[in-house]
C-alpha positions in Angstrom: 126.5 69.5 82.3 129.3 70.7 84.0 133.1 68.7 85.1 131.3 69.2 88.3 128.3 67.7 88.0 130.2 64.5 86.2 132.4 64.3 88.7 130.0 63.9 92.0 127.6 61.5 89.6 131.5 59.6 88.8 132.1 59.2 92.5 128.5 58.2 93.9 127.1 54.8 94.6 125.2 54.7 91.5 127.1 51.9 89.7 127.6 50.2 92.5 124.1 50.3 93.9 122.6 48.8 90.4 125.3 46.3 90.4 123.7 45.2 93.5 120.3 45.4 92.3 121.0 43.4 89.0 122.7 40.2 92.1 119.3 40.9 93.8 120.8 42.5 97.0 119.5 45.5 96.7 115.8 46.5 96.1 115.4 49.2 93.8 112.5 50.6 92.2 111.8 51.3 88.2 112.2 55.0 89.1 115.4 54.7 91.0 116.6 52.3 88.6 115.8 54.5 85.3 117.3 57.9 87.1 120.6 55.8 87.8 121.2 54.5 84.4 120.1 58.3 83.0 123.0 59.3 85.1 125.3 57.3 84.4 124.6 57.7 80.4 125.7 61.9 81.3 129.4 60.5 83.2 130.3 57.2 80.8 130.2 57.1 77.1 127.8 55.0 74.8 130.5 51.8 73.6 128.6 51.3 70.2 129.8 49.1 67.2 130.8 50.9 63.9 130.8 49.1 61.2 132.9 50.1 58.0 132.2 49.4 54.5 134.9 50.3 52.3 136.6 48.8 49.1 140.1 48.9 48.8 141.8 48.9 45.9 145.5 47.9 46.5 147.8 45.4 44.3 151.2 44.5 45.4 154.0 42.9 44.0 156.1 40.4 45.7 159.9 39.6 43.7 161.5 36.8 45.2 165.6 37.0 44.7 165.1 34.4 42.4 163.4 36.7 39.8 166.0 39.6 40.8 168.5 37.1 39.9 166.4 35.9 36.4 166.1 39.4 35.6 169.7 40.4 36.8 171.3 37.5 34.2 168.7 38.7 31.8 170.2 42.5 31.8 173.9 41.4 31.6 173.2 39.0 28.8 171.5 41.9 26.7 174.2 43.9 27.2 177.1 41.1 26.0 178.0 40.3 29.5 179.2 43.6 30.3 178.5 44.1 33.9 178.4 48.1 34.3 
C-alpha cells in the first residue's frame, strides 16, 4: 500500500464514523463495519504486549565508607603504620 493510500484512509471519517457507531449514533452495517476496522488495521499499528523471559545474572557489591575505612586501617597497620 502506498503513503498515498495511508494517508487518504488517515484523513477519512473512518475512526470517527465507528466511534459513533460503538455510542449508537450512527447505524452501521457488519460490512461497513468490518471494511472500516480492515482499513484502519493498513494506517495504525497492531499495540500488542510482549512479554520477555529472561534470567539475569548480575551481582553487585555495595562498600559502605565504613568498610573503606575498616579496610583502610587494616592496610596501614599491615604495613607498621606507614601511610604511603
Amino acid at each position: 500500500m502506498s503513503d498515498e493510500h495511508r494517508i487518504k484512509i488517515g484523513n477519512s471519517n473512518i475512526l470517527n464514523n465507528l466511534i459513533k457507531h460503538a455510542d449508537g449514533k450512527l447505524d452501521m452495517s457488519s460490512t461497513q463495519v468490518q471494511v472500516g476496522l480492515g482499513l484502519l488495521k493498513k494506517v495504525m499499528p497492531d499495540l500488542q504486549a510482549i512479554t520477555l523471559d529472561a534470567k539475569i545474572d548480575a551481582s553487585i557489591t555495595i562498600e559502605s565508607p565504613k568498610d573503606k575505612l575498616s579496610g583502610f586501617l587494616d592496610d596501614i597497620a599491615k604495613r607498621g603504620g606507614e601511610t604511603s
